[in-house]
C-alpha positions as a Markdown table, in Angstrom:
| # | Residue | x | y | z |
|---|---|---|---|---|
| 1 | Unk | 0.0 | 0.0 | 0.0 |
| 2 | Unk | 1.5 | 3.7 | -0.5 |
| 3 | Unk | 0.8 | 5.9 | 2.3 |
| 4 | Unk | 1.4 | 9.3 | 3.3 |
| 5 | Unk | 1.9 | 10.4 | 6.9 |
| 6 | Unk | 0.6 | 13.7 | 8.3 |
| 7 | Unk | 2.9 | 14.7 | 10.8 |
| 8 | Unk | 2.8 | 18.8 | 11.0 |
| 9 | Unk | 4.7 | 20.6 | 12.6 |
| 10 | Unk | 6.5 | 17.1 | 14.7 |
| 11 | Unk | 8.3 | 15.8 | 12.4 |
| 12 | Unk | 10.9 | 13.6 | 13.0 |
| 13 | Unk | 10.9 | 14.0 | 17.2 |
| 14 | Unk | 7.9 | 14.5 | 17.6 |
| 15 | Unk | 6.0 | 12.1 | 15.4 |
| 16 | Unk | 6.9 | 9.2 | 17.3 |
| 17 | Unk | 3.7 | 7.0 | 14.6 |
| 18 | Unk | 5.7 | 8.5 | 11.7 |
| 19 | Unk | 8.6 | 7.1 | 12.2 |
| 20 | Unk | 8.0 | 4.2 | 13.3 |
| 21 | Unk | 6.1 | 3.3 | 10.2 |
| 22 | Unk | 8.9 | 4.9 | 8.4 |
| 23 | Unk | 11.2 | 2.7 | 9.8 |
| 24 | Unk | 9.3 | -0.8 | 10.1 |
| 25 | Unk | 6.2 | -0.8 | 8.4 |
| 26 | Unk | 6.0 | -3.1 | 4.6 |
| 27 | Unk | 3.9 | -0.1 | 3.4 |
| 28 | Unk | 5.5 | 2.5 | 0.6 |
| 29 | Unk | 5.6 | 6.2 | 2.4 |
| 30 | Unk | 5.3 | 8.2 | -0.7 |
| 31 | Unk | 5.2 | 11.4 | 1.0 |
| 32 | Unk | 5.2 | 13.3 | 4.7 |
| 33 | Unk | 3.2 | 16.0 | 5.7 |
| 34 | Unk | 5.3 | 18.7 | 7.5 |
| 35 | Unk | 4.4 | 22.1 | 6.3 |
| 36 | Unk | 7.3 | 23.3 | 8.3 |
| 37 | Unk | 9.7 | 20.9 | 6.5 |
| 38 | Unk | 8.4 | 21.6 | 3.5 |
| 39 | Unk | 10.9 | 20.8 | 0.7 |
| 40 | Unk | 13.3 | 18.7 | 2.5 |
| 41 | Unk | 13.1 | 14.5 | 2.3 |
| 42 | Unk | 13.2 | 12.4 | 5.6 |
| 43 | Unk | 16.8 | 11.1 | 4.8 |
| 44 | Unk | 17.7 | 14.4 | 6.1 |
| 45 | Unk | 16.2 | 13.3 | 9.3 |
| 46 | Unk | 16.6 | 9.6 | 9.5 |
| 47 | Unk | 19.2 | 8.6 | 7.0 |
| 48 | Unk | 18.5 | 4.6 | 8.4 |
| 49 | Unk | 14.7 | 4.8 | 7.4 |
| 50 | Unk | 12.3 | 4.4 | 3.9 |
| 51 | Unk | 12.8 | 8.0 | 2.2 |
| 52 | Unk | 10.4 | 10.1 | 1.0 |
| 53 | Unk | 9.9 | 13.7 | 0.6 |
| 54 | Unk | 8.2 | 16.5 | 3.3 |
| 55 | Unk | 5.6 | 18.1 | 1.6 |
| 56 | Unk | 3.4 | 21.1 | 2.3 |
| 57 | Unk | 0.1 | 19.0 | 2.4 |
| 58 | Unk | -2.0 | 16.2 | 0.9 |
| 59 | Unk | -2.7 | 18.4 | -2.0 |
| 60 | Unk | 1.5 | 18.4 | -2.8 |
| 61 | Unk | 0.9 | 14.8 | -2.8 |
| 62 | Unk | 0.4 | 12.8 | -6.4 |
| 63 | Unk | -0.7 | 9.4 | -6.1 |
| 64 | Unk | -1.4 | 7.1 | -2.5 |
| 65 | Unk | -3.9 | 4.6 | -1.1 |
| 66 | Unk | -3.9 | 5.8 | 2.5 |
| 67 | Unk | -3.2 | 9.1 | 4.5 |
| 68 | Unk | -1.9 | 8.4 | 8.3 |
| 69 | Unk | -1.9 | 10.6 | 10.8 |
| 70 | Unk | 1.4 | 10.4 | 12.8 |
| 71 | Unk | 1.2 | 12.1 | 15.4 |
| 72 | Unk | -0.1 | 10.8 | 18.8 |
| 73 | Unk | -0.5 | 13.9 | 21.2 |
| 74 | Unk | -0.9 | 13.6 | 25.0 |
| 75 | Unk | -5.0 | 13.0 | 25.2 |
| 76 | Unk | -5.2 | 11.8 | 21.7 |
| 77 | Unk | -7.1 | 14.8 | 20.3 |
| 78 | Unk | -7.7 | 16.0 | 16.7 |
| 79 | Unk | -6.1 | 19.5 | 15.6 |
| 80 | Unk | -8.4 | 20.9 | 13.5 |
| 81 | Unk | -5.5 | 22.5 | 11.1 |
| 82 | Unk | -5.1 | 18.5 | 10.3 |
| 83 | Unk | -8.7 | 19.1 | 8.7 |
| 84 | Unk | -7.7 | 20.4 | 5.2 |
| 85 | Unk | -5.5 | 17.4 | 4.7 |
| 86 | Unk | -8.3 | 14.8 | 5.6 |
| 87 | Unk | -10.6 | 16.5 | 3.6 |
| 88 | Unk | -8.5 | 16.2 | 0.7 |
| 89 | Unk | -7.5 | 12.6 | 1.0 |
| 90 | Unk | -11.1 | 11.3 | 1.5 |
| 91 | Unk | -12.1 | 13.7 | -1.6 |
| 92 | Unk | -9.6 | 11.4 | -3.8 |
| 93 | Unk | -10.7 | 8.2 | -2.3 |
| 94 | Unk | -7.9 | 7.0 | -0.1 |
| 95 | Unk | -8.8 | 5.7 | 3.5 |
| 96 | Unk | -7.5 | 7.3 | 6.3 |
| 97 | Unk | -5.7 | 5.8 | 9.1 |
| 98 | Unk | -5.7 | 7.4 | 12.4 |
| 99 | Unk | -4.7 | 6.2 | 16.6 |
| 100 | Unk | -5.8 | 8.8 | 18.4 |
| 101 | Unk | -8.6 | 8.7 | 21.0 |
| 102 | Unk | -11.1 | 11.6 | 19.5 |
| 103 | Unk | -12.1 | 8.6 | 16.5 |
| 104 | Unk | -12.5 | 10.3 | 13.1 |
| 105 | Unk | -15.8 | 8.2 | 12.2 |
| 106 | Unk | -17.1 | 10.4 | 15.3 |
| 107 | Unk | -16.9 | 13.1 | 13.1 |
| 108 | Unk | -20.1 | 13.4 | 11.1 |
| 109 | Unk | -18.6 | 15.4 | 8.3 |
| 110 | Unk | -16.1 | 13.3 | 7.9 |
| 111 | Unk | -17.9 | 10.2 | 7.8 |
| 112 | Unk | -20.6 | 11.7 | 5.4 |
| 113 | Unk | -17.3 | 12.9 | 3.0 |
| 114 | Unk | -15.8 | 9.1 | 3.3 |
| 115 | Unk | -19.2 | 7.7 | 2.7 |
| 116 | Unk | -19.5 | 9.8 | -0.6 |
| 117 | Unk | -16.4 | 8.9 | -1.9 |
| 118 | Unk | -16.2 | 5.2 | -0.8 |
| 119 | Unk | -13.5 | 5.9 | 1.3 |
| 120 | Unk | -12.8 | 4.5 | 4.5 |
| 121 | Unk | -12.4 | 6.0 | 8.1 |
| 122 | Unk | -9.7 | 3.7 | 10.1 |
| 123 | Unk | -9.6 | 4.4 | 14.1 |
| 124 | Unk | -7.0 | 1.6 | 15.0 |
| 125 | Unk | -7.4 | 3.0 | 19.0 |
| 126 | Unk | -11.5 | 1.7 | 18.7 |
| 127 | Unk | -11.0 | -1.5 | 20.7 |
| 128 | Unk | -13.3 | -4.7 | 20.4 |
| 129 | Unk | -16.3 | -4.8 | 21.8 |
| 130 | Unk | -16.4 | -8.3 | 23.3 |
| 131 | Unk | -13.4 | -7.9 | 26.0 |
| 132 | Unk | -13.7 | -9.8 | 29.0 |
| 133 | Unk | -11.4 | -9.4 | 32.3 |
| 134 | Unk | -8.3 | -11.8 | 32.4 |
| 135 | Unk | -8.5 | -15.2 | 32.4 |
| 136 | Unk | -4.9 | -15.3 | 33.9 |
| 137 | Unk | -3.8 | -18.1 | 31.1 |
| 138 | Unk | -1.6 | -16.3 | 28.7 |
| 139 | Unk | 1.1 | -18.1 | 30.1 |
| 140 | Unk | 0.1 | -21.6 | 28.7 |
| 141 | Unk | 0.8 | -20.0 | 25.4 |
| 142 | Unk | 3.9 | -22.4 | 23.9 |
| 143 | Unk | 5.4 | -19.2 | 22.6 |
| 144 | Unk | 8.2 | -17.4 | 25.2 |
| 145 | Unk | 6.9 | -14.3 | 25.7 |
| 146 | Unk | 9.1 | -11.1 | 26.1 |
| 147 | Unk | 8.2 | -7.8 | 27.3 |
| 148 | Unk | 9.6 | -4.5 | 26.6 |
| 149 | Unk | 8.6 | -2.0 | 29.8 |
| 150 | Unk | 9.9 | 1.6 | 30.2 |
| 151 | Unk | 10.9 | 4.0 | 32.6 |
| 152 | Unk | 8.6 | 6.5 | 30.8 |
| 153 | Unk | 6.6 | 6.9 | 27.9 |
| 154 | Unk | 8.5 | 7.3 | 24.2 |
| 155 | Unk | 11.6 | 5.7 | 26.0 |
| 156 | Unk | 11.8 | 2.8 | 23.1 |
| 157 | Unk | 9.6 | 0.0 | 23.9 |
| 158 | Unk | 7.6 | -0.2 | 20.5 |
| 159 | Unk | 11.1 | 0.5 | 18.2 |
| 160 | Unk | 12.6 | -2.6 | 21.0 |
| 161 | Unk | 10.1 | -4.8 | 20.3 |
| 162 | Unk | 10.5 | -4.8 | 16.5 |
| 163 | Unk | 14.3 | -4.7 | 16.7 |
| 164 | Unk | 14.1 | -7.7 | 19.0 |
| 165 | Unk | 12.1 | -9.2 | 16.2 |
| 166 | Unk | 13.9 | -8.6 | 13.1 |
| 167 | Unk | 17.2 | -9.9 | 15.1 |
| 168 | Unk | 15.4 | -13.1 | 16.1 |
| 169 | Unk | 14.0 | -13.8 | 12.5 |
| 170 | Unk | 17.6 | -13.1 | 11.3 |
| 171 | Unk | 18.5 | -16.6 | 13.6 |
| 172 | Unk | 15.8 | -18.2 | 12.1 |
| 173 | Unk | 13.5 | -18.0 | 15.0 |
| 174 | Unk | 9.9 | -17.4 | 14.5 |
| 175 | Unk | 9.3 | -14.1 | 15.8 |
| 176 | Unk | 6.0 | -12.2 | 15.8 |
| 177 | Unk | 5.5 | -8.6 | 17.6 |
| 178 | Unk | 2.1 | -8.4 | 19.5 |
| 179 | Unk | 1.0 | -4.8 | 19.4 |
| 180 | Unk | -0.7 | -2.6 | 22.0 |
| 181 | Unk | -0.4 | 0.9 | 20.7 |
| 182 | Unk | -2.0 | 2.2 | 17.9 |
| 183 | Unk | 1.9 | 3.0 | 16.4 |
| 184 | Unk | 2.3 | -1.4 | 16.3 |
| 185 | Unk | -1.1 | -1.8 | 15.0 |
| 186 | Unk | 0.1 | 0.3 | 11.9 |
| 187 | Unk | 2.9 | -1.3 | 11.3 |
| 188 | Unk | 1.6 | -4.8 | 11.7 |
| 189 | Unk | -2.1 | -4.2 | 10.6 |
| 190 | Unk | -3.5 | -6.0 | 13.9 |
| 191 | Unk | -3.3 | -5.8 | 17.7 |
| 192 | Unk | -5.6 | -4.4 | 20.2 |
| 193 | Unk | -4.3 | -0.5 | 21.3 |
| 194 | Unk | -5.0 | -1.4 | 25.3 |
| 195 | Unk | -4.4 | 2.7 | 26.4 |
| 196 | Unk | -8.5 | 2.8 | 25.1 |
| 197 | Unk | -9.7 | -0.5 | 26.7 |
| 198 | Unk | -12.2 | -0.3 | 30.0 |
| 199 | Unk | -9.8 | -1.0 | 32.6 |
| 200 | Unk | -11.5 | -4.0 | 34.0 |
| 201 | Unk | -10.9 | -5.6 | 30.5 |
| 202 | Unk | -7.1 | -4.3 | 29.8 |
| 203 | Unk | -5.5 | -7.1 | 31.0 |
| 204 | Unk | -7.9 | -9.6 | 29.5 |
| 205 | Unk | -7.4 | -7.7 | 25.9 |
| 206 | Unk | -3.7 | -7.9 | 26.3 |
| 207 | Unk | -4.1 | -12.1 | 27.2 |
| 208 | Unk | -6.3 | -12.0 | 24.1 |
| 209 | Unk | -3.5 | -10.4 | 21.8 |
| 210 | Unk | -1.1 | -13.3 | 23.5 |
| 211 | Unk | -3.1 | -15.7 | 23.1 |
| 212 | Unk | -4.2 | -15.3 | 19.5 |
| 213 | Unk | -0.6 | -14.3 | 18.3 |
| 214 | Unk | -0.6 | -17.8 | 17.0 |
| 215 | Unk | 2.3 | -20.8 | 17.4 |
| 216 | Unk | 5.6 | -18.8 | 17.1 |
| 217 | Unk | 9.2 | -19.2 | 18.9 |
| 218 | Unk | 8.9 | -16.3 | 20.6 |
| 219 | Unk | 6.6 | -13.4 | 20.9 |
| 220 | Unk | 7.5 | -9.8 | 21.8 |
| 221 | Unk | 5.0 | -7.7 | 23.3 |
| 222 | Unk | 5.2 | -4.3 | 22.9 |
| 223 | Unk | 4.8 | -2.2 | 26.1 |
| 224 | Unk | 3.2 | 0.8 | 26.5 |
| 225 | Unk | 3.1 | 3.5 | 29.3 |
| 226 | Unk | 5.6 | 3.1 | 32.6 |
| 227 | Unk | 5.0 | 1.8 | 35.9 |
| 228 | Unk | 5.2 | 5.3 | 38.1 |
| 229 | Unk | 4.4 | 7.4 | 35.4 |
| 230 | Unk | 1.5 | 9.7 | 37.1 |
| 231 | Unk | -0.9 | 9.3 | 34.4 |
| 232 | Unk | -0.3 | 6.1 | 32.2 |
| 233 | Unk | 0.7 | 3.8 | 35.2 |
| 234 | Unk | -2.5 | 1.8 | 34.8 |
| 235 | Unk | -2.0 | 0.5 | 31.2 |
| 236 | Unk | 1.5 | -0.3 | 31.9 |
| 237 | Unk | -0.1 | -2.6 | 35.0 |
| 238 | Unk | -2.3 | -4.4 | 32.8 |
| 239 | Unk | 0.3 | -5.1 | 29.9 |
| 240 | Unk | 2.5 | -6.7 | 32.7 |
| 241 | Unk | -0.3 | -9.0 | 33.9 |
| 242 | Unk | -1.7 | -9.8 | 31.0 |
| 243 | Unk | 1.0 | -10.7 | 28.8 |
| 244 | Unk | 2.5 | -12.8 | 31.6 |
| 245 | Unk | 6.0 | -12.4 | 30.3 |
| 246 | Unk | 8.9 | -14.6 | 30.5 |
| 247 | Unk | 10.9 | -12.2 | 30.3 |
| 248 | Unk | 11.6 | -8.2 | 30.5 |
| 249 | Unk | 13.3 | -5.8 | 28.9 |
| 250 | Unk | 13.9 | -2.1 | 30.5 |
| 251 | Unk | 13.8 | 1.0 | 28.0 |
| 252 | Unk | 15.2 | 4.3 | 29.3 |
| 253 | Unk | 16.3 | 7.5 | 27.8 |
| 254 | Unk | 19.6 | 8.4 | 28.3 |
| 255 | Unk | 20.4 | 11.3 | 30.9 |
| 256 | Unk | 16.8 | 11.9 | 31.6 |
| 257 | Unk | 15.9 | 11.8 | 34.7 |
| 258 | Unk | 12.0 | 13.9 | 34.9 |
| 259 | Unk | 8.9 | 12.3 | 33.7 |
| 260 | Unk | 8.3 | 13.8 | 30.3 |
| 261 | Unk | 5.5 | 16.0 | 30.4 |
| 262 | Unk | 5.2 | 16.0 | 34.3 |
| 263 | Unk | 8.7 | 17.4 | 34.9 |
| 264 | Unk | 7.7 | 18.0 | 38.4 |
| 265 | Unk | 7.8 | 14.0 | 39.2 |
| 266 | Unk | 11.4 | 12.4 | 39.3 |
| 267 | Unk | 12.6 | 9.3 | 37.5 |
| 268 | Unk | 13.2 | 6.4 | 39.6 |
| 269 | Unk | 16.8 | 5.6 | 38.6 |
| 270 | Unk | 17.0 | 2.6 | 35.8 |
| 271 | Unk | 18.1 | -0.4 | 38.8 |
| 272 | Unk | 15.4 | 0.9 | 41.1 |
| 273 | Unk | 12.7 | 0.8 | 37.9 |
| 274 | Unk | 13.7 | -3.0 | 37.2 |
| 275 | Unk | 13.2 | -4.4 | 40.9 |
| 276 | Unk | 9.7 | -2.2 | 40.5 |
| 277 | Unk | 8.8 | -3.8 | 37.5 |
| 278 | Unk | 10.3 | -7.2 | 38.9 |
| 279 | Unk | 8.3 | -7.1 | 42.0 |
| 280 | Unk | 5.0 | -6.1 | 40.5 |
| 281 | Unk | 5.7 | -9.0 | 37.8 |
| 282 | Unk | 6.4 | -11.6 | 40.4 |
| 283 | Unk | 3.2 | -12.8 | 41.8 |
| 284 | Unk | 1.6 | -13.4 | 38.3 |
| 285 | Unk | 4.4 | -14.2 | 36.1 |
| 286 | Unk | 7.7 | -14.0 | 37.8 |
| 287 | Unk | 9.6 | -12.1 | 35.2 |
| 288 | Unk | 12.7 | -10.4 | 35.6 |
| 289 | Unk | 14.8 | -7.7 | 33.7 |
| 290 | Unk | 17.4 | -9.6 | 31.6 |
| 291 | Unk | 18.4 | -7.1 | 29.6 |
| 292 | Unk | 18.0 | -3.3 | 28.9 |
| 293 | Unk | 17.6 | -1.2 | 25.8 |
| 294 | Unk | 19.1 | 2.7 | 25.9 |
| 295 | Unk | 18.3 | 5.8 | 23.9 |
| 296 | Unk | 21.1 | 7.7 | 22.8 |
| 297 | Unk | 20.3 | 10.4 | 20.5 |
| 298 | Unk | 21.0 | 13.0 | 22.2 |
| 299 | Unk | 24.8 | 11.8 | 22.6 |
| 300 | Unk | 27.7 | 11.8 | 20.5 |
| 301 | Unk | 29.7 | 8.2 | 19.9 |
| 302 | Unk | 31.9 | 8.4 | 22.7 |
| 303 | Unk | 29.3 | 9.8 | 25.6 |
| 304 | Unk | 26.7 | 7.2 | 23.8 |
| 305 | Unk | 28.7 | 4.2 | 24.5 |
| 306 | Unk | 30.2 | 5.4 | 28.2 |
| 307 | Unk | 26.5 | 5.9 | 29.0 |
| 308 | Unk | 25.8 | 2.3 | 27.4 |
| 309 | Unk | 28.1 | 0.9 | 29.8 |
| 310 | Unk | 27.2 | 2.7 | 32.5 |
| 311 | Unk | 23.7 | 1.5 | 32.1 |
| 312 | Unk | 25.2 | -2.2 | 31.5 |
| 313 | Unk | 26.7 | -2.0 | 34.8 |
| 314 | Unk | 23.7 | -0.3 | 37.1 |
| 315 | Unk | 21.1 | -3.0 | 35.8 |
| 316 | Unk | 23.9 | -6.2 | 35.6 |
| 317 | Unk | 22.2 | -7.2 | 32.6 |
| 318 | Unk | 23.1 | -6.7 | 28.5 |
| 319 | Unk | 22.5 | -2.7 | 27.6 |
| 320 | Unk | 22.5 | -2.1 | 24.2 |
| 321 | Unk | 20.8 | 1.3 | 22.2 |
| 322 | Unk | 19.1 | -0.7 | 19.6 |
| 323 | Unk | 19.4 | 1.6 | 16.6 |
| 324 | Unk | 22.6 | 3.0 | 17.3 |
| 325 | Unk | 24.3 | -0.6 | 18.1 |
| 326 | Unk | 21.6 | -3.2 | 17.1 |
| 327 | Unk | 19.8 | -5.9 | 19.4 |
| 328 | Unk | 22.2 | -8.6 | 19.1 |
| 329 | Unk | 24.0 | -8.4 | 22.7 |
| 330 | Unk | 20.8 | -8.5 | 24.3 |
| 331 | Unk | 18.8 | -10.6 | 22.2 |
| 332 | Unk | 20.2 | -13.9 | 24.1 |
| 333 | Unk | 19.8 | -12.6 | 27.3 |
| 334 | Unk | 16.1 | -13.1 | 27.0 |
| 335 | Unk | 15.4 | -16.0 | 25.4 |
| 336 | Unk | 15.6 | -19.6 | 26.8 |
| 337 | Unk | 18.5 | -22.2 | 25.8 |
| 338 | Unk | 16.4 | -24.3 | 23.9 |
| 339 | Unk | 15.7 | -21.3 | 21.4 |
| 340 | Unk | 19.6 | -19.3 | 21.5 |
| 341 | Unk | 22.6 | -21.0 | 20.1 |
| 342 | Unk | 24.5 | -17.7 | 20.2 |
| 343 | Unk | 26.5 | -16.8 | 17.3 |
C-alpha cells in the first residue's frame, strides 16, 4: 500500500507513529506531511529509514492509497488545522488511518465525506467490543513471551520490540511482535491498542492479543506506558499482567531523569525501575529484567557508548541502544537455551 503520513509541525521528534512506520512498516511512504519541513526529504532526518519527501500538504501529494496521521499527542485529540489534509484525501478516495482517542468516524462530516467517496475512516485506537477481564492463562501460550517495559513513555519499547524481532527472525526463530499501541497496529495491521480498553478488560485484551498471536518461537509484546508514570501507570499494569511475560526488557532514555511532560515528578533511577517492574511481575508471572535497551540520540559516539556501559553495569544485565548498536547483545539474554545458540 502507499501511504502518506501527516505529521505537521513534529516531524521527525515529535512524530513518534511517523517514524515508526517509516522505519518498520511493509507499506510504501510516498510522501510526509510537515508544512514546516516543506521541501526537505526524511533522509535528512533519519538517514536509516524508507525516504520520502516533506511536503506542504495532501494536496502536494500525487498518487497514495492511504493518508496516516502520525502524530499521537498527550489526550489523543484531533487538531483541527489537520482538517484540510483529511478533507483532501477522502475527496480522492484513499482511507485514512488514524490512533488517536477523539475517532475520526465520530466526526459526522467526515464520515458523510468518506461515505461519498467510498473511502474508509480507520480508528486503530477503537478496541473490540467483546473484551472480557483476564483469564490469567496467557502463560500456557507455547510461545516465550518477552516484554519491553519503560521508565517512561517514548523511551523505546515499541522500536525494542520490533528490533528484537527482526534480530530473532535473522536466527531463524519465528518471531511475531504483538501490538498494544495504535503506532504497532500500523505497522503490523492488527493488535488491540489497550491505552482505550475499559480498565476492568485491559489485562484480558492484552491475554487476548497473547493468546491469538498464534504458534511462534517467541513473541515480543510491545509495552506501553511506565510503571510510576503519574498518568499512564494503569496501562503499563495491565500489559504486565496480561501478557505474563517470560521475560523483560527495560527501555530508558539516556540522561533523563523527569517524567516527560510532568517534569515535576522524578525518575526512579534505571536499577530501582527493574526491581519495580520485577516485583509487580512476580506474583503473576515471575519475570525479571534480563536485559536493557538505551536511547542515545541525544549523545555523541563516545558519551553514547560510556552511558551504554554505564547503564550495562547499574542494571547487571546486556544494555545495548538498539538503533545505534543493534539488538544482538541483548537478544540472548532473554530467550531460553532451547531457542539461542549464540553466534
Amino acid at each position: 500500500m502507499r501511504v502518506a503520513i501527516l505529521a505537521h509541525g513534529k516531524f521527525p521528534a515529535d512524530a513518534k507513529t511517523a517514524v515508526g512506520v517509516l522505519r518498520y512498516s511493509d507499506d510504501e511512504v510516498v510522501a510526509v506531511l510537515d508544512r514546516t519541513r516543506a521541501g526537505e526529504r526524511v533522509s535528512d532526518h533519519l538517514p536509516e529509514v524508507q525516504d520520502a519527501p516533506i511536503v506542504e500538504g495532501m494536496s502536494a501529494v500525487d498518487d497514495c492509497d492511504a493518508l496516516l496521521v502520525g502524530i499521537a499527542p498527550i489526550g489523543g485529540g484531533f487538531d483541527d488545522s489537520w482538517r484540510p489534509d483529511v478533507r483532501t484525501a477522502i475527496e480522492r478516495g484513499c482511507d485514512v488511518v488514524a490512533g488517536l482517542h477523539e475517532l475520526l468516524a465520530d466526526d459526522e462530516a467526515f464520515a458523510r465525506l468518506a461515505d461519498e467517496h467510498d473511502a474508509a475512516l480507520r480508528d486503530v485506537r477503537e478496541p473490540p467490543d467483546d473484551l472480557t477481564v483476564a483469564s490469567g492463562t496467557a502463560g500456557d501460550v507455547d510461545a516465550h513471551v518477552v516484554l519491553t517495559v519503560g521508565t517512561d513513555c517514548s523511551s523505546g519499547k515499541m522500536t525494542g520490540a520490533f528490533e528484537l524481532r527482526n534480530e530473532a527472525r535473522r536466527h531463524g526463530l519465528d518471531a511475531r511482535v504483538v501490538p498494544t499501541g495504535q503506532t504497532g497496529i500500523m505497522i503490523a495491521g492488527w493488535g488491540i491498542a489497550i491505552d482505550r480498553v475499559v480498565a476492568d478488560f485491559a489485562a484480558g485484551a492484552t491475554e487476548r492479543l497473547v493468546e491469538r498471536a498464534g504458534d511462534h518461537d517467541v513473541l515480543f509484546v510491545e509495552g506501553q506506558g511506565a510503571l510510576a508514570h503519574p498518568a499512564y501507570s494503569g496501562v503499563t499494569a495491565s500489559i504486565l499482567h496480561g501478557a505474563q511475560p517470560d521475560s523483560l526488557v527495560l527501555c530508558h532514555v539516556a540522561g533523563q531523569s523527569q517524567v516527560g511532560g510532568y517534569e515535576s515528578f522524578h525518575l526512579p533511577d534505571p536499577a530501582a525501575y527493574a526491581s519495580l517492574y520485577e516485583a509487580v511481575a512476580d506474583p503473576v508471572s515471575g519475570a525479571a529484567v534480563d536485559a536493557g535497551f538505551l536511547n542515545t540520540s541525544s549523545l555523541g559516539p563516545a558519551a553514547a557508548a560510556t552511558a551504554v556501559e554505564s547503564a550495562q553495569a547499574e542494571l547487571g544485565v546486556p544494555v545495548t541502544d538498539p538503533i545505534r548498536d543493534g539488538v544482538g547483545a541483548t537478544l540472548g539474554a532473554v530467550l531460553p537455551d532451547s531457542l539461542w545458540a549464540g553466534e
